[in-house]
TIZA-46688 format. One record per atom (N, C-alpha, C, O, CB): z, x, y; residue in one letter. Coordinates in pm, whole numbers, plus 32768, in hexadecimal, padded with zeros to 4 digits. Each point is the difference from the previous one (the first is absolute). Glycine has a CB too. Example, Ala and Ser with C-alpha at 12.3 -4.5 7.8 and 13.67 -1.06 7.14 Angstrom:
// TIZA-46688
830C85277DC7A;80007FA78077A;8000805A8078A;804280687FFEA;803B7EDB7F8DA;7F3B809A80DES;800680528077S;80497FB3806DS;80118033806FS;7F1880437F52S;
***
This chain:
// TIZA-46688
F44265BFE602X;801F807E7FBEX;7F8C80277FA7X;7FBF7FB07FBDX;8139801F804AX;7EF180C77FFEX;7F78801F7FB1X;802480127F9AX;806D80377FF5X;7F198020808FX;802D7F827EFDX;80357FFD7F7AX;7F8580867FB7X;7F857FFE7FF8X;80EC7EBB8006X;7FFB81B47FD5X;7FAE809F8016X;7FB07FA87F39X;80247FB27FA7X;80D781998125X;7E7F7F197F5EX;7FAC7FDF7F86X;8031805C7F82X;803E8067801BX;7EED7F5A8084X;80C080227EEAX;802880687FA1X;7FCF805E7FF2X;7F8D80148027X;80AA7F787F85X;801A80D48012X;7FCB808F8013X;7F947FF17F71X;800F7FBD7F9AX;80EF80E580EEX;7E757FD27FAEX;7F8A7FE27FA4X;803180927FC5X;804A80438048X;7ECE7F0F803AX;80C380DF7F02X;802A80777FA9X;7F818029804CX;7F9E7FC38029X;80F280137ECEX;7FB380F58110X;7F7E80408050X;7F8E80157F7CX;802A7FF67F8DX;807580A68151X;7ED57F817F3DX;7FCB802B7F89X;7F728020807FX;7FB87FAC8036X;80CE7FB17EA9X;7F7A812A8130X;7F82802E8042X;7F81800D7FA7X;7F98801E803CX;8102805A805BX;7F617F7A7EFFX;7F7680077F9FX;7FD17F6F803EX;803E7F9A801CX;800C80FC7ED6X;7F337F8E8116X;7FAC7F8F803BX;7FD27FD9805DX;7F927FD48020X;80B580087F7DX;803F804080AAX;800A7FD88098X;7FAA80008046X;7FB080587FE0X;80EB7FE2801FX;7F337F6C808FX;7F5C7FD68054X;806B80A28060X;806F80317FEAX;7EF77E2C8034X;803581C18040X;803980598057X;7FFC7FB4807FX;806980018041X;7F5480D37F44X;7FE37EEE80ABX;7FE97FD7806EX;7FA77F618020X;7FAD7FFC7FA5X;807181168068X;7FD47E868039X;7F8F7F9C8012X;7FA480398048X;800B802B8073X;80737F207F83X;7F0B80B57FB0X;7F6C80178007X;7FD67FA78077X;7FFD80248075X;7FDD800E7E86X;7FFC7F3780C8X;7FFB7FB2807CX;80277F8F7FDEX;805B80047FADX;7F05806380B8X;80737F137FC4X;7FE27F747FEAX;7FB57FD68057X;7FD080368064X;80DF7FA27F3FX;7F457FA88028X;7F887FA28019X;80337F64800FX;80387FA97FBDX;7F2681007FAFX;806C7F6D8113X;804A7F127FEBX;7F677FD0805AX;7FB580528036X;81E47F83801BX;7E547F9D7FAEX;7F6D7FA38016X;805D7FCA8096X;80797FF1800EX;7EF07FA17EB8X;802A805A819AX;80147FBA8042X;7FC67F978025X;7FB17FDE7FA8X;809A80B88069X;7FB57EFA8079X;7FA77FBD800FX;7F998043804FX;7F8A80017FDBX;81067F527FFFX;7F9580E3808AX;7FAA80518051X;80398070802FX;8068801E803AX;7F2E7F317FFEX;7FE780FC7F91X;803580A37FE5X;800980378087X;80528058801EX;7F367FDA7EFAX;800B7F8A8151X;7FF980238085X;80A98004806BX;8034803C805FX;7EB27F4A7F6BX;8135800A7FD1X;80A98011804EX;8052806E7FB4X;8060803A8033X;7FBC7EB6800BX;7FC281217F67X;805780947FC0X;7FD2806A8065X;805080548029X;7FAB7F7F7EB9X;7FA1802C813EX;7FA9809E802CX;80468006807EX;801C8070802CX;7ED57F8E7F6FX;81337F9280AAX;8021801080AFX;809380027FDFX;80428035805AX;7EF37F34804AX;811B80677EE9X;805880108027X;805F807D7FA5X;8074801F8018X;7F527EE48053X;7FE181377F2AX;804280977FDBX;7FA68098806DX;7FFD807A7FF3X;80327F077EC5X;7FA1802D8199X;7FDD8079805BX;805A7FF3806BX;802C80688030X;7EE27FAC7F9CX;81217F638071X;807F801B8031X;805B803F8005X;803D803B8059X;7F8F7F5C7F9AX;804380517F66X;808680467FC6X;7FE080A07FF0X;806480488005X;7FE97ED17F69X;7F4481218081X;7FFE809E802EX;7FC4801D7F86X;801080777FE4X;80C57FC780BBX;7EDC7F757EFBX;7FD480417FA6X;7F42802D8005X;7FD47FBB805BX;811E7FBF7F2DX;7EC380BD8050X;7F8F80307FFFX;7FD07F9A7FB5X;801C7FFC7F89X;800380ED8099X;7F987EBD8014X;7FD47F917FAFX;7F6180107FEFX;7FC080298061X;81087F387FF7X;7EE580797F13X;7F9380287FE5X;7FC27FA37FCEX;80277FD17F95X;801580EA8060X;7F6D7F20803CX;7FA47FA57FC8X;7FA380367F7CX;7FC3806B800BX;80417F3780EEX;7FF480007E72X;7FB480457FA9X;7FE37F6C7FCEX;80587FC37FC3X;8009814F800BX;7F117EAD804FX;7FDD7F9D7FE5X;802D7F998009X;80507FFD805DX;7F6B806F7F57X;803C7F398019X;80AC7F8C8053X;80607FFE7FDBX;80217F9D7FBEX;7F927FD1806BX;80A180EF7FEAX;807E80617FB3X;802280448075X;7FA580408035X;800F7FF47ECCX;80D87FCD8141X;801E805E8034X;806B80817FC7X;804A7FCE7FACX;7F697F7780EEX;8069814A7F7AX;804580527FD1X;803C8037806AX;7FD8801E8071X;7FB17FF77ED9X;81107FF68064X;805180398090X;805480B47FEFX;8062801D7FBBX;7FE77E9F8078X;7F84817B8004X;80298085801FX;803E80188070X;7FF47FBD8066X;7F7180797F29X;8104805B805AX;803A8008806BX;7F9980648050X;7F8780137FEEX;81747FB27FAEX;7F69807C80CBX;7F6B80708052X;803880427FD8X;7FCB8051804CX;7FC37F90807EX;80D680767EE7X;8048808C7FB3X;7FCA80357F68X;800E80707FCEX;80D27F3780AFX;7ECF7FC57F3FX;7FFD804C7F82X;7F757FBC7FF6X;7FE67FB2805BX;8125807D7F2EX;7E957FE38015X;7F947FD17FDBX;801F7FAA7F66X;7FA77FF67FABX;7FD480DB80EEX;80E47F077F5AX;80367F957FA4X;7FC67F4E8000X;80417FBE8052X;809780F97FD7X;7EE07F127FA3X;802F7F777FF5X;80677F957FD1X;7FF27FB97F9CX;7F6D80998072X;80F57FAD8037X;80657FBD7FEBX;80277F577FF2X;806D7FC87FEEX;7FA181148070X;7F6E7EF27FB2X;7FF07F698011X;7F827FCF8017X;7FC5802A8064X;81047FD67FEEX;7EFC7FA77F5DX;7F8F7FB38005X;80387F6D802BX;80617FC97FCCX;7F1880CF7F7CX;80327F308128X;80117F677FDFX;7F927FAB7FE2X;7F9C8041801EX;810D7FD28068X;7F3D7F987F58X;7F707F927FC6X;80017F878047X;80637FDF8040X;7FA180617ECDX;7F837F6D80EDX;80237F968044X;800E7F8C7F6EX;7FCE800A7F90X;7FA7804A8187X;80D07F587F16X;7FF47F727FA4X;80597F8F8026X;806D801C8032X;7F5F806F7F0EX;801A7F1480B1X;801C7F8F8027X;805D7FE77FE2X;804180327FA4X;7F277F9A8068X;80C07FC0805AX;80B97FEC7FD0X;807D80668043X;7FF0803E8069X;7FA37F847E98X;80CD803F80C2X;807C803B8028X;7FEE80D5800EX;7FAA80317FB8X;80E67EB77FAAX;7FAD816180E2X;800980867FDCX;80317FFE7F87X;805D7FB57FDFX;7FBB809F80EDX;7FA380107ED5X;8073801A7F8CX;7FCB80917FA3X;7F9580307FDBX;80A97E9E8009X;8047814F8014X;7FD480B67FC9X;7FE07FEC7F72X;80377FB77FAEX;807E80EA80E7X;7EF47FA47F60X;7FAA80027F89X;801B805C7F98X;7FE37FEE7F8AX;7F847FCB8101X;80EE80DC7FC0X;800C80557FABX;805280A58042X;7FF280248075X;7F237F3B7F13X;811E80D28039X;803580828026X;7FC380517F95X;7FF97FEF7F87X;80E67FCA80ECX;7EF180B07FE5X;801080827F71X;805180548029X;802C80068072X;7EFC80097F34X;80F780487FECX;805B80718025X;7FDC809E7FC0X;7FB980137F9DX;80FF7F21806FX;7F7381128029X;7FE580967FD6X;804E80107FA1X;80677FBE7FFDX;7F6080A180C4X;8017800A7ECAX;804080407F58X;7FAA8082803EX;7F8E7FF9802CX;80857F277EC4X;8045815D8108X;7FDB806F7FABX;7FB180467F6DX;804380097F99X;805F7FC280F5X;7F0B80507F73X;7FB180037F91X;802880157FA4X;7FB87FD47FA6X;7FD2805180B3X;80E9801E7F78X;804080207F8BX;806F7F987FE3X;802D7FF77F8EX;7F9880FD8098X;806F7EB4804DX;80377FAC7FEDX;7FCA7F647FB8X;80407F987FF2X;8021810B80C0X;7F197F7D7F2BX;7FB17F8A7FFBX;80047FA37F73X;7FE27F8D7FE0X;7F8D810180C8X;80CE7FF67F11X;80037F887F59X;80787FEA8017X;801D7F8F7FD9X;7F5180C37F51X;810E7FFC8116X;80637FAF7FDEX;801B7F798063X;80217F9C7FC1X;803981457FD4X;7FA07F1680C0X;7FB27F7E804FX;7FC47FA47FB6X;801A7F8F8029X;7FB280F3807AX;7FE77F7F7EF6X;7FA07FBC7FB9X;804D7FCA7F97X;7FEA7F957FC8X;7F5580F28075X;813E7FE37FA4X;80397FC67FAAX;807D7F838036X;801D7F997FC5X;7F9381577FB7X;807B7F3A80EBX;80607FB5803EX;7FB77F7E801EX;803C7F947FFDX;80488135805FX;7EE97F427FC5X;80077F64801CX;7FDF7FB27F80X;80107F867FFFX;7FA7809A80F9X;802580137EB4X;7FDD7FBD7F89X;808C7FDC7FBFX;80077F957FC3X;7F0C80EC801FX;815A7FCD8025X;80977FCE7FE4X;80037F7D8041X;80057F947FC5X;80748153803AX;7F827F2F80A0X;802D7F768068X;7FB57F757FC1X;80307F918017X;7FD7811480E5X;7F637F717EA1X;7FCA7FA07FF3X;7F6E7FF08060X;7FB07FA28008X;814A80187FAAX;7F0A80E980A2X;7F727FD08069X;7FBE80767FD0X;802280768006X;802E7F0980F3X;7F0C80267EB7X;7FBE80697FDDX;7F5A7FE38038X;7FE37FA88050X;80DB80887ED6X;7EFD801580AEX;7F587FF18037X;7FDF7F797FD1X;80317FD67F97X;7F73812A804FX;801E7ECA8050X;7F927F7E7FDEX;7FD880197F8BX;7FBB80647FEBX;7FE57F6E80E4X;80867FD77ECCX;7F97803F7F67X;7FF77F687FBDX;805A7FB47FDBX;8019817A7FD5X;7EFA7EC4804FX;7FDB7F5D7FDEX;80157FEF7F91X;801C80607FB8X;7F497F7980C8X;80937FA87F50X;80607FF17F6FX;7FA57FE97F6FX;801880277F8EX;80B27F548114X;7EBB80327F99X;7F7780217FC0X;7FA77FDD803DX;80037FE38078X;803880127ED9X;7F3E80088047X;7F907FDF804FX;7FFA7F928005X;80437FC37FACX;7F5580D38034X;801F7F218078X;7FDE7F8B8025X;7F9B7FB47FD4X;7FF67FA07FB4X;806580B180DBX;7F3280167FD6X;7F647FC57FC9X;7FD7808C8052X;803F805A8039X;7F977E557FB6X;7F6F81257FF1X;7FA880427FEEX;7F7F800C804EX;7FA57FFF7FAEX;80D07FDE7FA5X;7F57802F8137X;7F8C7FB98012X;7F8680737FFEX;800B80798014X;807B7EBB807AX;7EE180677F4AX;7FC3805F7FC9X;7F9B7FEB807AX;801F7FAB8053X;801C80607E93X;7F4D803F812BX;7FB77FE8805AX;7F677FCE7F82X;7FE880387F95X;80AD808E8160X;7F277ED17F42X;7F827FC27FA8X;7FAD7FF7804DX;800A7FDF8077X;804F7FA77EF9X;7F3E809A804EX;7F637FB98041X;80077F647FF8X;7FAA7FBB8037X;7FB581127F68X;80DA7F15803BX;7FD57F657FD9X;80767FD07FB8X;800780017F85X;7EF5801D805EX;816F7FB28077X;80787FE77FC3X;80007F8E7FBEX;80597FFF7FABX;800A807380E8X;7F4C7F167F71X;801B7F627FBDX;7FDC80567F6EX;8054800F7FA8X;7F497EEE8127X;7FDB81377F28X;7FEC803A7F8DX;8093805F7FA1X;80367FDA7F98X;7EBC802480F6X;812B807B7FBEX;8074802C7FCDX;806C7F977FFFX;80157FFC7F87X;7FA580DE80C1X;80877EE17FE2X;807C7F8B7FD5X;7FE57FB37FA2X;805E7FCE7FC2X;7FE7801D8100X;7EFC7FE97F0EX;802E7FC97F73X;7FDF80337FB9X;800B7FCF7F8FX;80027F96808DX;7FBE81097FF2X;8030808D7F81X;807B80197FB3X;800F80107F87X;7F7B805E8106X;80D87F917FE2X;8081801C7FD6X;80497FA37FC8X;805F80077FB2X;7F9A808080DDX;7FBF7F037FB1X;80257F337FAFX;7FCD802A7F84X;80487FF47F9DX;7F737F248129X;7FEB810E7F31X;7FB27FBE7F79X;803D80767F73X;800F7FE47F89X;7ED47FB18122X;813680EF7F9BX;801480527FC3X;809B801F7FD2X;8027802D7F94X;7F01800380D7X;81257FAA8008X;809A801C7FF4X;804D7F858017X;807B7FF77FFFX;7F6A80F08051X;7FC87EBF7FC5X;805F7F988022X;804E7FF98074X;806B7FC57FECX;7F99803B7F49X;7FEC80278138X;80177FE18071X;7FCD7FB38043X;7F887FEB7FEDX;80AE80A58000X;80117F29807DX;80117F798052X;7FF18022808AX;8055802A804FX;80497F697F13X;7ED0805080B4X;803B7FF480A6X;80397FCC8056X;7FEF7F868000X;7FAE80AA7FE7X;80AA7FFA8072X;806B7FED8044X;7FD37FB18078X;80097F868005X;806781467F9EX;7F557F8B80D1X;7FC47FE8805FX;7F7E804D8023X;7FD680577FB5X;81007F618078X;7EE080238058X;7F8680338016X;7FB27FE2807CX;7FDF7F8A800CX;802B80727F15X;7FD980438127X;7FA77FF6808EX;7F8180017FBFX;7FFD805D7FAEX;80928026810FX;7F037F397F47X;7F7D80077FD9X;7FE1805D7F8FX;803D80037F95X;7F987FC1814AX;7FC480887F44X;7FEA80667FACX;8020809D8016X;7FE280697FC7X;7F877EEC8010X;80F8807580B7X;804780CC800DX;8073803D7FB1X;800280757FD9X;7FD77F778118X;80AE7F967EF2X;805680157FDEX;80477F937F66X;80137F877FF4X;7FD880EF8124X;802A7FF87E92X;802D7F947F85X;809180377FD0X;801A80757FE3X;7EDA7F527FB8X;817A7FAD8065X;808E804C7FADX;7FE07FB57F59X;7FB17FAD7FD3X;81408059812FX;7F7780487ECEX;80007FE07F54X;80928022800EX;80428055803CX;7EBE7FF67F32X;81167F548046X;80927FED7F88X;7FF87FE27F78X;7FAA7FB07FDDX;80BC7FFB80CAX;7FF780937EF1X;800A7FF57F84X;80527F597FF6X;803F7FBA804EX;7FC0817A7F81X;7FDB7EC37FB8X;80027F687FDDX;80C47FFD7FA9X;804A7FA37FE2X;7E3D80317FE3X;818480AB8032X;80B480047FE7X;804A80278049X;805F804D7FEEX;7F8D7FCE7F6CX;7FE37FA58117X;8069801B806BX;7FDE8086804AX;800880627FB7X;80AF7F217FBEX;7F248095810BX;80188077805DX;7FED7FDD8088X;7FF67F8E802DX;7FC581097F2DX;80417FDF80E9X;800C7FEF8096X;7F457FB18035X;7F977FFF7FBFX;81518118805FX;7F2E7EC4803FX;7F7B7FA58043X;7F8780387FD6X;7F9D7FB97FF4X;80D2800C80DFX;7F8D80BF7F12X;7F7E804D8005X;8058807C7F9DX;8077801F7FFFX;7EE87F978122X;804880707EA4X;802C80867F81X;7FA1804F8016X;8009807B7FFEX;80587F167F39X;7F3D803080DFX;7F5180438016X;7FCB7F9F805AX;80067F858008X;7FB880E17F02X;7FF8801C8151X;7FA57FB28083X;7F8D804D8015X;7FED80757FDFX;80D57F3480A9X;7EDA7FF17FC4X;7F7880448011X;7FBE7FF780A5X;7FF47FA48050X;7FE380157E9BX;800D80C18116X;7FE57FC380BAX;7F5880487FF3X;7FCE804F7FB0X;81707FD88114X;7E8E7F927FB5X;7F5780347FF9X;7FD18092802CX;80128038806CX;7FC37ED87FCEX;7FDA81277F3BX;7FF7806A8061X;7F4A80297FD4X;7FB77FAD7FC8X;819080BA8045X;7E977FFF800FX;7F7080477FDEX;8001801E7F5CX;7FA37FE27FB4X;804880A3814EX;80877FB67EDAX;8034803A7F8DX;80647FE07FCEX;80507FCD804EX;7F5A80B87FE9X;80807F897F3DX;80BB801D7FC4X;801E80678044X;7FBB805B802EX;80527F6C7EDCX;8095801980F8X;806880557FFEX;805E7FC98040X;7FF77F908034X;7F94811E7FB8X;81107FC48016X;805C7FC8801FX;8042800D807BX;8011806C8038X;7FE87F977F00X;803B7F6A8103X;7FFE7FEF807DX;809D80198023X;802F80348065X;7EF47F297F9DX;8125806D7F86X;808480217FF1X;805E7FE97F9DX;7FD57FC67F9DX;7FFB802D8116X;80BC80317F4EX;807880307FAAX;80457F8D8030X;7FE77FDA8073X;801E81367F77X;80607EA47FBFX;805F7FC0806AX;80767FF97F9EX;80007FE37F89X;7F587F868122X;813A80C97FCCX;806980147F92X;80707FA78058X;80107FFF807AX;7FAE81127F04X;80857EAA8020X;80537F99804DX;809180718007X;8017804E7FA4X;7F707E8C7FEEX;80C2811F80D6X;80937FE88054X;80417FDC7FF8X;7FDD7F8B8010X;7FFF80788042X;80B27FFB7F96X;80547F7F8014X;80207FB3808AX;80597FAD7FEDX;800380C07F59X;7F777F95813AX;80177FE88073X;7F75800D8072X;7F98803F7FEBX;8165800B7FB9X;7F247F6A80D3X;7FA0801E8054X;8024808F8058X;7FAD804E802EX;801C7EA47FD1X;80A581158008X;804A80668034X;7FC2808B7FA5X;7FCD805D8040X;811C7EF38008X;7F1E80B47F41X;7FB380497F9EX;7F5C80338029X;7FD380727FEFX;80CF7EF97F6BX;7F1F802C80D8X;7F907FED800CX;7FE68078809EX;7FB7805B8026X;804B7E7B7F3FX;807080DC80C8X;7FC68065808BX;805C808B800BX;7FE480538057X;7FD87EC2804CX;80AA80FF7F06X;800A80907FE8X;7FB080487FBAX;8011807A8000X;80A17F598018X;7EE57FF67F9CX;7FAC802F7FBDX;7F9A80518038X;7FBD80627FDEX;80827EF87FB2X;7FD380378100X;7F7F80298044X;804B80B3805AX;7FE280768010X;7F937E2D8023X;80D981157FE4X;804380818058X;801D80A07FA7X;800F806D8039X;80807EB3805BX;7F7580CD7EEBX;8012804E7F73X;7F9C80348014X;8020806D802EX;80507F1E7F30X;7F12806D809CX;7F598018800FX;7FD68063807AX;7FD380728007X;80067E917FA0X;804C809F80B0X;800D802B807AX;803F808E801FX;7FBE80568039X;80457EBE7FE3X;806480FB7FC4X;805180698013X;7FDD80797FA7X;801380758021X;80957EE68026X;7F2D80837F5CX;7F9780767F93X;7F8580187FF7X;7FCB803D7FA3X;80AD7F987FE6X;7F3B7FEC80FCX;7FA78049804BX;7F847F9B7FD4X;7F8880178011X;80EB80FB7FF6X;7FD27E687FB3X;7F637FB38004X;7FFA7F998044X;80227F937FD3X;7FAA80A27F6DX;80167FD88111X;7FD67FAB80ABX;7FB07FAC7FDAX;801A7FA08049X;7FE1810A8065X;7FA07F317F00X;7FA07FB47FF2X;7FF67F707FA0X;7FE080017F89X;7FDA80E780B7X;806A7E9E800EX;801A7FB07F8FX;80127F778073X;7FF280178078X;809180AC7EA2X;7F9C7EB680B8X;7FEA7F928039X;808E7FCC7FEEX;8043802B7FA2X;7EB97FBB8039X;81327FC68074X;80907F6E8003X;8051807B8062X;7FD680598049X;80567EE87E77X;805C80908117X;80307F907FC9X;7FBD7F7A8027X;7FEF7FEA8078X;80D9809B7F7DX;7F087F097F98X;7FE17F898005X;803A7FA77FA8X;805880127FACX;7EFF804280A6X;805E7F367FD4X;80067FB77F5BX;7F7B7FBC7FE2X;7FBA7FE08061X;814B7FDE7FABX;7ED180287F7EX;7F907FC17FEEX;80137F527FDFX;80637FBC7FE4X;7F4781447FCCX;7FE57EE7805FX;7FD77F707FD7X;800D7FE17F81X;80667FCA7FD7X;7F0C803680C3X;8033801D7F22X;7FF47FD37F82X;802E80897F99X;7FCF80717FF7X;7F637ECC805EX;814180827F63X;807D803D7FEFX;808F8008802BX;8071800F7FCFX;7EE980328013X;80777FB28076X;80857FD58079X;804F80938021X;805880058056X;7FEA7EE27F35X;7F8E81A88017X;807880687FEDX;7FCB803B809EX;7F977FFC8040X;8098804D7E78X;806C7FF4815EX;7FEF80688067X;7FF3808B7FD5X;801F803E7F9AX;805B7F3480E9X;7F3880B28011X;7F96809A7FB4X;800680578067X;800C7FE98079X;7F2C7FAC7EF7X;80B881098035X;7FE280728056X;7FC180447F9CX;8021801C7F8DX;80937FEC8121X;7ED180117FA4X;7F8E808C7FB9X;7FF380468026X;7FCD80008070X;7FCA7FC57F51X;809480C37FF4X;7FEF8093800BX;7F93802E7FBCX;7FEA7FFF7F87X;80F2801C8090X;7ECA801B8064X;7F6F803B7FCCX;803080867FB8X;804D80588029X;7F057F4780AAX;806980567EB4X;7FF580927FC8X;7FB5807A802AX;7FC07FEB8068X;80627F907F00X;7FD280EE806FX;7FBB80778016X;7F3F7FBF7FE2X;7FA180278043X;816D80A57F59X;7EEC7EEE8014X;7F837FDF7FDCX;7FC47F738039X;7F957FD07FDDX;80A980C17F5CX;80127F3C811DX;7FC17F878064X;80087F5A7F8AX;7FAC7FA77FF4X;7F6F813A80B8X;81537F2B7F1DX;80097F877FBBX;808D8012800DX;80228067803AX;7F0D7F707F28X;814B7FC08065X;80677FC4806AX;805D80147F68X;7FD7800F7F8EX;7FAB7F1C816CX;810F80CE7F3EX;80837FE67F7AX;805D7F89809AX;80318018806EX;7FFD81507EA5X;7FBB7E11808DX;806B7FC18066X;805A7FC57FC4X;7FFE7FCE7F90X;7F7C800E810AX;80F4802D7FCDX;80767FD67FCAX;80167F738039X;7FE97FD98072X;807081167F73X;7FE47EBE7F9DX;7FE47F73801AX;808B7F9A7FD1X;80227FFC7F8AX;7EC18044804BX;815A7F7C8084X;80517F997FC9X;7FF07F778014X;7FC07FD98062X;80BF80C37FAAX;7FB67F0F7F9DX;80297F98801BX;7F597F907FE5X;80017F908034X;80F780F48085X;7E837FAA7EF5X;7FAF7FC57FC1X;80407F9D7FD6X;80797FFB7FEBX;7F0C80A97FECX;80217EFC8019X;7FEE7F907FAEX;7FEE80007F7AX;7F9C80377FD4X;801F7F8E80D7X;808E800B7F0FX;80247FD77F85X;7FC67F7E7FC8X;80167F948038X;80A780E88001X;7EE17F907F34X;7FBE7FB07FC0X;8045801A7F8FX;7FF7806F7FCCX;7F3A7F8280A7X;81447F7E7F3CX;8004802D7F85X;7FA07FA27F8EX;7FA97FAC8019X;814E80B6803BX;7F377FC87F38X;7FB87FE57FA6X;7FE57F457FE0X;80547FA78010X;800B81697FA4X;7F357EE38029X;7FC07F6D8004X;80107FC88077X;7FEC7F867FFAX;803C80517F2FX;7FFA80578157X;7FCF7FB98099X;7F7F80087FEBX;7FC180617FD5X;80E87FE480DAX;7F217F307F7AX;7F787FD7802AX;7FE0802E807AX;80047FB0805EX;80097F9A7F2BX;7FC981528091X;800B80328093X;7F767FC48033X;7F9A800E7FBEX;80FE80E38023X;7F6A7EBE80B0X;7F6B7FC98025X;7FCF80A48042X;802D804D8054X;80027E697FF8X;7F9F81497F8DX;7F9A8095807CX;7FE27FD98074X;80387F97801DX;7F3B80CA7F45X;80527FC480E4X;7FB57FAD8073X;7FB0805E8062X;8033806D801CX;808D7EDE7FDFX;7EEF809E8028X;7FAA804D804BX;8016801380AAX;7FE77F9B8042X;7F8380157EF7X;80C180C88111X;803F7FD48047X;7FAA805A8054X;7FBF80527FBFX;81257F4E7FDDX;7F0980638106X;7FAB801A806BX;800E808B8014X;8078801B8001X;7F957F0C8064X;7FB181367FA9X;80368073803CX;8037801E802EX;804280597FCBX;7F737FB5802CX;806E7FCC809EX;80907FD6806FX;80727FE67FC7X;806580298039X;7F1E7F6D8059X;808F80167EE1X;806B7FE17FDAX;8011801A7F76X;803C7FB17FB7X;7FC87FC380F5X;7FBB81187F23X;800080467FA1X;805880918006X;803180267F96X;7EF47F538050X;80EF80CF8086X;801580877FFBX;8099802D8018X;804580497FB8X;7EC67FC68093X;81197FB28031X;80AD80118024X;800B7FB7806FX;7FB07FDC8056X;8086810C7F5FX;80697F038031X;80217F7D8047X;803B80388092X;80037FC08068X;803A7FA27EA8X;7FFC814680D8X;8055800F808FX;7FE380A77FCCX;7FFE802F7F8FX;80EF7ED680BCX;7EFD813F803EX;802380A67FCFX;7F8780408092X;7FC27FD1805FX;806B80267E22X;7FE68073814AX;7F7F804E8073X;7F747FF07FC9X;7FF7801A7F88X;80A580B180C2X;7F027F147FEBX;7F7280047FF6X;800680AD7F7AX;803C806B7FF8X;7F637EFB8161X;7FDC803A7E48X;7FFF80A27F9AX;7F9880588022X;7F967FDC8032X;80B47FBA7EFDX;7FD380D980B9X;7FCA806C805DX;7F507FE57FADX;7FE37FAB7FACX;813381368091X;7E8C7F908005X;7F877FD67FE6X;7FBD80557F6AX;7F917FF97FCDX;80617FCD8158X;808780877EB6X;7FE880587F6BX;80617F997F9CX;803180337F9CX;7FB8810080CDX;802F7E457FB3X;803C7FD87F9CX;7FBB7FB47FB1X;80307FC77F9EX;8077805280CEX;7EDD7FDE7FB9X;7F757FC77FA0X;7FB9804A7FBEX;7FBB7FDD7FA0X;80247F9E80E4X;802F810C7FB3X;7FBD804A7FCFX;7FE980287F2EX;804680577FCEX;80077FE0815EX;7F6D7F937E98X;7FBB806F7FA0X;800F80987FCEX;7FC380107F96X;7FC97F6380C7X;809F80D97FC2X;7FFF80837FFCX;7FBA80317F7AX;7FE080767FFBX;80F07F89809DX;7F107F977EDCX;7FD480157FA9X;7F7C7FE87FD2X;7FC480287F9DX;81007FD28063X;7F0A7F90809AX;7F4F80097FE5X;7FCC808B8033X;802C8057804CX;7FA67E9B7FE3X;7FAE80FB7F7AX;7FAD80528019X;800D80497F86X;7F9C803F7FDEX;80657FB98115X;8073800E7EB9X;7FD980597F71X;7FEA7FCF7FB7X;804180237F9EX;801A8058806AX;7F347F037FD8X;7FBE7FF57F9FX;80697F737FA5X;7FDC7FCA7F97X;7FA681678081X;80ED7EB3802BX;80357FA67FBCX;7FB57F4D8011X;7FC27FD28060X;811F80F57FBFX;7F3C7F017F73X;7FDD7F88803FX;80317F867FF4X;80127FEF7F88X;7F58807A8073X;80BD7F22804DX;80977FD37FDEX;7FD87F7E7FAEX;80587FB97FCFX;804180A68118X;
***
């Protein structure tokens, strides 16, 4: 016997009108493509991504991705009316579902000519501890009362400046709606979901308008106060990240040499 669901109170303020699309990963996208063209849909190849349209409307109604492991949907969006859009905004912030908003900052990384030099600057000057370090490209610092693995970092460059922002999350789940948050407000340009090595936090960087990064980060490593943290000097290979997509080739980039700074 079907057991009828309760009745929901009507309230049209807010309301989605329609599903936009979704998105789920597969293992191989090549078997999606043969088998939603079966099924009668206009299937489109857009890099290794397929999109599925019907032949009646010029709508995208479905992306799929490839990734390892099991199928699994990643996401729905849905259509709001434009005037319907704050009160929507308000309803989900009632339910408890609101935008990604990091809780603080994290750390800091700077770009140096000569990072061993800059890290015991900041020793000698502020009392910071280094953490960890690949040769002479990459240096973390922690405060000596306790903070996350790195507060301040230095990576090699021609010049100063700043390489990035980092604001912690409460979740990894956080981390990669973050990315999709970005994404969906038109900034395409940025690196992860990953996780790193040294630190251990998981990461996503969103390139700014000016070619330097704001990432959102959870689940760092924690130094508290009077741990004898050993540092250790660790290889390049096993300095940068432990799992994620290769980082694109503007994520080294400088954008601040050349004006005269000097690190």
């Amino acid at each position: 016997m079907a057991t009828a669901l309760p009745s929901m109170p009507r309230d049209d303020k807010g309301a989605v009108h329609s599903i936009d699309h979704f998105v789920f990963t597969v293992p191989d996208v090549a078997d999606a493509e043969r088998f939603y063209v079966d099924f009668g849909l206009d299937v489109r190849w857009v890099a290794d991504r397929v999109d599925l349209y019907t032949y009646s409307l010029p709508h995208r109604w479905a992306s799929i991705h490839a990734a390892p492991g099991r199928k699994r949907l990643q996401y729905i969006s849905f259509s709001v009316f434009a005037q319907d859009l704050p009160a929507l905004e308000a309803r989900l912030k009632k339910c408890g579902v609101e935008r990604v908003a990091p809780q603080r900052l994290s750390h800091i990384l700077l770009f140096s000519s000569n990072v061993p030099r800059s890290a015991k600057f900041y020793g000698d000057a502020l009392g910071l501890r280094l953490s960890d370090q690949s040769g002479d490209g990459i240096a973390f610092m922690h405060a000596v009362h306790a903070s996350d693995h790195h507060l301040l970092a230095f990576a090699k460059s021609d010049a100063s400046g700043l390489h990035h922002s980092s604001w912690e999350v409460t979740s990894i789940e956080e981390v990669g709606l973050g990315m999709q948050q970005m994404v969906d407000h038109g900034h395409t340009r940025g690196w992860g979901v990953g996780r790193h090595v040294l630190g251990s936090n998981y990461f996503y960087y969103a390139c700014d308008p000016w070619g330097s990064f704001a990432e959102y980060s959870y689940g760092i490593d924690f130094i508290p106060a009077g741990l004898e943290w050993k540092a250790a000097d660790h290889p390049p290979e096993d300095s940068f990240y432990l799992w994620g997509p290769p980082p694109p080739d503007y994520f080294v980039q400088n954008h601040e040499a050349g004006a005269g700074a000097q690190g």
